[in-house]
C-alpha positions as CSV (number, residue, x, y, z in Angstrom):
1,X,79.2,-105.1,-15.1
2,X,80.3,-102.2,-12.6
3,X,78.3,-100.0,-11.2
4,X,80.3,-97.0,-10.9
5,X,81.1,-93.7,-13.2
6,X,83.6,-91.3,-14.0
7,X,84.6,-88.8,-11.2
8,X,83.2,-85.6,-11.6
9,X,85.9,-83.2,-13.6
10,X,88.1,-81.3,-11.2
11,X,86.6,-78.2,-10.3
12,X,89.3,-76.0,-12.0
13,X,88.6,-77.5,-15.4
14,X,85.7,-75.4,-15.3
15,X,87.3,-72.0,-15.6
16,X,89.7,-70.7,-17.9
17,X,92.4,-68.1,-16.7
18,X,94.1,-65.8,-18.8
19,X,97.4,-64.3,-17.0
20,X,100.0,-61.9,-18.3
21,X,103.1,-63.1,-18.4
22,X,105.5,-60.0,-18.1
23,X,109.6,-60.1,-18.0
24,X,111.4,-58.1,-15.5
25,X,112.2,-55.6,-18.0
26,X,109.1,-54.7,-19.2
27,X,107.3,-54.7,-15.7
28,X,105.5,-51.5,-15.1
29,X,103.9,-49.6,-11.8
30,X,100.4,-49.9,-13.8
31,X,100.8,-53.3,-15.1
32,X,101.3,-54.8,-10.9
33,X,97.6,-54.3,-10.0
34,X,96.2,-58.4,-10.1
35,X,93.0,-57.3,-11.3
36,X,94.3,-56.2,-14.5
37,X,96.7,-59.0,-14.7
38,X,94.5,-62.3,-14.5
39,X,90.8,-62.8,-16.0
40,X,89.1,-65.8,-14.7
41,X,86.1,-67.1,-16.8
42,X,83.6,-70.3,-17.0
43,X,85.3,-72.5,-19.2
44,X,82.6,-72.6,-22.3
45,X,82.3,-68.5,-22.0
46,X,86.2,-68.7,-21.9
47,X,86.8,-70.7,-25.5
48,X,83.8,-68.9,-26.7
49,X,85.8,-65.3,-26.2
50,X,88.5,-67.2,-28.0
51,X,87.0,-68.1,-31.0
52,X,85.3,-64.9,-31.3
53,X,88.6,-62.9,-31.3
54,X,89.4,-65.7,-33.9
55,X,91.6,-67.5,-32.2
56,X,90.0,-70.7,-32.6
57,X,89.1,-72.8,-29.0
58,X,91.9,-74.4,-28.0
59,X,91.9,-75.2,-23.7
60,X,95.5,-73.6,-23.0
61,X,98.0,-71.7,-24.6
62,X,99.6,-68.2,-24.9
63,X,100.0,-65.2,-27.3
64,X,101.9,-62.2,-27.5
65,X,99.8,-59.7,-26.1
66,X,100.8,-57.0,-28.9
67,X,98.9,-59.2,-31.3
68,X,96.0,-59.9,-28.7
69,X,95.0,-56.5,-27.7
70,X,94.3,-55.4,-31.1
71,X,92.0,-58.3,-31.9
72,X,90.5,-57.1,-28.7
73,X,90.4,-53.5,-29.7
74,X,88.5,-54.3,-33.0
75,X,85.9,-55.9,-31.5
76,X,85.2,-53.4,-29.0
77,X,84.3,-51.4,-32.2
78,X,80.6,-50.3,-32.1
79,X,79.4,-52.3,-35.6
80,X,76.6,-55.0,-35.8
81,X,79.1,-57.9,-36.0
82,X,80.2,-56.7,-32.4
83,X,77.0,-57.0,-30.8
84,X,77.1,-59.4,-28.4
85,X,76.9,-57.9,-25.0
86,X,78.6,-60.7,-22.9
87,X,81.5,-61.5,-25.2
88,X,81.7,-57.4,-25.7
89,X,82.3,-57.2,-21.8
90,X,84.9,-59.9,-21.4
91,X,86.7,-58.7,-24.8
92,X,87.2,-55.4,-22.4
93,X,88.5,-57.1,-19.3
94,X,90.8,-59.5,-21.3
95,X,92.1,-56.1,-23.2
96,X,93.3,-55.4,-19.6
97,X,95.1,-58.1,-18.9
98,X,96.3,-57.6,-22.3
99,X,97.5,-54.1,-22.2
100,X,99.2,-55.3,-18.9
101,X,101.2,-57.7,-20.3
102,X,102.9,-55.0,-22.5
103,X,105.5,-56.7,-25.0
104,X,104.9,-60.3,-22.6
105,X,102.4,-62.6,-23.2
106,X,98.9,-63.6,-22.8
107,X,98.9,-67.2,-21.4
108,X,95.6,-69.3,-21.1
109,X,94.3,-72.5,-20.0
């Protein structure tokens, strides 16, 4: 029998990065700042955000960020279903990188 285990997961497996993806056309001065571009977040707190914007929790993909930022919007609504501080504060930052991507995308992963 061996004696040995599996390597430890790289460590960028442990976050997940959301990015706009903008064409040349769309580009804007506002939308160049990085900060408002990419969002990166532990992993678990990542697919979490996902699946509360009811996206489900897959571990990459994109959307169009026209059809992002309003999920985003709604749950920065002030209602009792929208209380949960954390989630409320990433929802925010990932509305950023939404509203950055303009008519791009929002890729993850």
């Amino acid at each position: 029998m061996h004696d040995y285990g599996m390597p430890a997961p790289h460590p960028t497996f442990s976050r997940l990065r959301f990015a706009a993806a903008v064409s040349s056309k769309s580009e804007s001065p506002r939308s160049s700042l990085p900060t408002e571009r990419l969002l990166d977040v532990p992993r678990d707190e990542g697919l979490d955000l996902l699946d509360w914007l009811g996206l489900g929790r897959p571990d990459f993909g994109a959307i169009p960020a026209r059809e992002l930022a309003p999920r985003c919007r709604r749950r920065l609504w002030d209602v009792p279903r929208n209380a949960q501080p954390s989630l409320r504060t990433r929802t925010g930052e990932l509305l950023a990188v939404a509203e950055a991507a303009g008519e791009g995308m929002v890729m993850f992963g």
